[in-house]
C-alpha positions as CSV (number, residue, x, y, z in Angstrom):
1,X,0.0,0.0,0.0
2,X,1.2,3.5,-0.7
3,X,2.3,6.0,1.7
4,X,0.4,9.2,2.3
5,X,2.2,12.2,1.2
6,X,1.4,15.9,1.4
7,X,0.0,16.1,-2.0
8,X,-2.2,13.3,-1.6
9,X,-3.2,14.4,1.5
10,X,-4.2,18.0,0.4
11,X,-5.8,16.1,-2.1
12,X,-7.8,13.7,0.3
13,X,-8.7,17.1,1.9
14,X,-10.0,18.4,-1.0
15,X,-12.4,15.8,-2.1
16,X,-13.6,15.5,1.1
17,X,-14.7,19.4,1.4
18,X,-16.1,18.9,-1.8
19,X,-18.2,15.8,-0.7
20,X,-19.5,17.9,1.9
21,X,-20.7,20.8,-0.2
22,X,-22.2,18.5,-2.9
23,X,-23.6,16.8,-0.1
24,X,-25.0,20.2,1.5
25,X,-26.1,21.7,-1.8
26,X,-27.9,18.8,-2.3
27,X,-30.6,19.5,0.4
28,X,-30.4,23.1,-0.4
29,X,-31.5,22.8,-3.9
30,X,-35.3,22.4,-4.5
31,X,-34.8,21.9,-8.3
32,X,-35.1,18.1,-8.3
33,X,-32.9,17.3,-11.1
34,X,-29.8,19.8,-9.7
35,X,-30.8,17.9,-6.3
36,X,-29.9,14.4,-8.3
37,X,-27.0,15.9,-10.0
38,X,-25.5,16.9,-6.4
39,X,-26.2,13.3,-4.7
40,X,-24.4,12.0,-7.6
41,X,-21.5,14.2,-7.6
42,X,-20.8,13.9,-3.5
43,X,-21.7,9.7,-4.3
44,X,-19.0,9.8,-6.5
45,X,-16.4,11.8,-4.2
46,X,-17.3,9.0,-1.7
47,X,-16.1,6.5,-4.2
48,X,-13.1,7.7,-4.6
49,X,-12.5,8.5,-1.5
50,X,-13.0,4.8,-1.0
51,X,-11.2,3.5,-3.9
52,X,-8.1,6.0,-2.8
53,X,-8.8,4.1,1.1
54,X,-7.8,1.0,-0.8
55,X,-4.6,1.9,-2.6
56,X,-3.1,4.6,-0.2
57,X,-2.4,4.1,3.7
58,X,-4.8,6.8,5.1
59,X,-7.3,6.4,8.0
60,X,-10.2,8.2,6.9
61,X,-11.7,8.6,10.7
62,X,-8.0,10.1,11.5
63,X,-7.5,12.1,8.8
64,X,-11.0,14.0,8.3
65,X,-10.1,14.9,12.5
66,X,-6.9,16.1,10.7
67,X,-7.7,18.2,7.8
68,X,-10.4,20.3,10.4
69,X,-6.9,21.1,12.2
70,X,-4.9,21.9,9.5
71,X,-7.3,23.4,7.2
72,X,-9.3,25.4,10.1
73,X,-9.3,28.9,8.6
74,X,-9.5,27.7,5.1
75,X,-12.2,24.9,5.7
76,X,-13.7,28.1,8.2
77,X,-14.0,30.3,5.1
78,X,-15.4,27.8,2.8
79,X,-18.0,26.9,5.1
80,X,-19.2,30.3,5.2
81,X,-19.1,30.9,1.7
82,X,-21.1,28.0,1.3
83,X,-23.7,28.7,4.0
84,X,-23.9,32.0,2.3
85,X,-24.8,30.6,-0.7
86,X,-27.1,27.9,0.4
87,X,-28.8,30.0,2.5
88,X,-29.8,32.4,-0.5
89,X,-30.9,29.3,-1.9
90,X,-29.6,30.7,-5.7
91,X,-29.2,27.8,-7.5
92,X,-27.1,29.4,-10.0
93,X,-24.2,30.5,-7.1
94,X,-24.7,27.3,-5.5
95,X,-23.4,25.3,-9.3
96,X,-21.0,28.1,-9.6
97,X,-19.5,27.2,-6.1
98,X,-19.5,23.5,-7.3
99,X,-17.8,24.1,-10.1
100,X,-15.0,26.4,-8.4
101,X,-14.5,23.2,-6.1
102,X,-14.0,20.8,-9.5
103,X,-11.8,23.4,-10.7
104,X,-9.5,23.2,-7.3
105,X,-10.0,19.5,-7.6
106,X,-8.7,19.6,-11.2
107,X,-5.2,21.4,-9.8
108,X,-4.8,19.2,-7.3
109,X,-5.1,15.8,-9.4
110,X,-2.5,17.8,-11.7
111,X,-0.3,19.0,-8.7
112,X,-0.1,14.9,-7.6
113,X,0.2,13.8,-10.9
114,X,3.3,16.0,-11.8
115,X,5.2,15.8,-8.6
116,X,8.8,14.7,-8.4
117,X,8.7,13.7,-5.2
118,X,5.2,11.3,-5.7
119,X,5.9,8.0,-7.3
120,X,2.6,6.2,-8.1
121,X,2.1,3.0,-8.9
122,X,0.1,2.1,-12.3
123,X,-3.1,1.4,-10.5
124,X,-3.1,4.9,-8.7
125,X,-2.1,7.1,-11.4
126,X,-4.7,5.3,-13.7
127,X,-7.2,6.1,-10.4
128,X,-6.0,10.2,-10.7
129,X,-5.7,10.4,-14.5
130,X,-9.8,8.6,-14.5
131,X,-10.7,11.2,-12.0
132,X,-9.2,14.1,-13.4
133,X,-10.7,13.0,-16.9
134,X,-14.2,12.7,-14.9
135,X,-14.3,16.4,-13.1
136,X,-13.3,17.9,-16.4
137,X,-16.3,16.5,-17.7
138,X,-18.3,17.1,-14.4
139,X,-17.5,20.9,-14.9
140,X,-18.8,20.4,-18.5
141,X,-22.0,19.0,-17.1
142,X,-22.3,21.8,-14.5
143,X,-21.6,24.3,-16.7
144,X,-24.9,23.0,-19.4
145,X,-27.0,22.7,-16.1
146,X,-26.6,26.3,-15.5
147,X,-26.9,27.3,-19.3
148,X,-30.3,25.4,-19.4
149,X,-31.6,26.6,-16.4
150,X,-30.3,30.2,-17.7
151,X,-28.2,31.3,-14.6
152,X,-25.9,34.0,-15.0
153,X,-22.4,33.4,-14.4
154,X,-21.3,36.0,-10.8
């Protein structure tokens, strides 16, 4: 099994914030279709959360206690953005949110992919290539949602 490293780690972090939000934006949203398209997006965070769990040595318990340390003020300032937003219950903000969290995603996977100091395995790098393939086309999909709903971009 694979060590953790920073960058995975501030990746872990990552998809886990963003499992939150979808997960929050899900029972925000009163658009039933948007709902379904942000169960879907946090079910698939939670798969690859689950599918990293197997391939990388990381205690998912542990580390979420973890990332609320490390990333306090960050995960602080997020969360209030996002209760913002949710609270205004503007669908359009809310998908722009989500895809500002695919787009972080998207560096990250890049920033793991490209490091040095990271050797991956086939297996893993396959796993980070497949999800970096799949938020590229989850922004896509986020991006027609708010077209046909005709949200402006903020």
């Amino acid at each position: 099994m694979k060590a953790l490293t920073p960058e995975l780690q501030n990746l872990i972090d990552k998809l886990l914030l963003a499992k939150e939000i979808y997960e929050k934006a899900s029972s925000r949203i009163h658009n039933e279709p948007m709902t379904n398209q942000m169960k879907v997006l946090a079910e698939r965070k939670s798969k690859f959360l689950t599918d990293i769990g197997k391939l990388v040595d990381v205690d998912f318990e542990e580390h979420t206690m973890g990332v609320k340390d490390r990333l306090k003020a960050a995960w602080e300032k997020i969360a209030i953005e996002a209760e913002h937003i949710f609270l205004q219950r503007d669908e359009g903000e809310i998908l722009g949110f989500c895809i500002q969290r695919e787009d972080e995603l998207i560096e990250m996977y890049q920033e793991v992919l490209q490091s040095k100091d990271n050797e991956l395995d086939v297996f893993i790098k396959f796993l980070f290539e497949s999800q970096l393939a799949e938020s590229r086309i989850l922004i896509s999909e986020l991006q027609e949602t708010r077209e046909a709903y005709n949200f402006q971009e903020k």
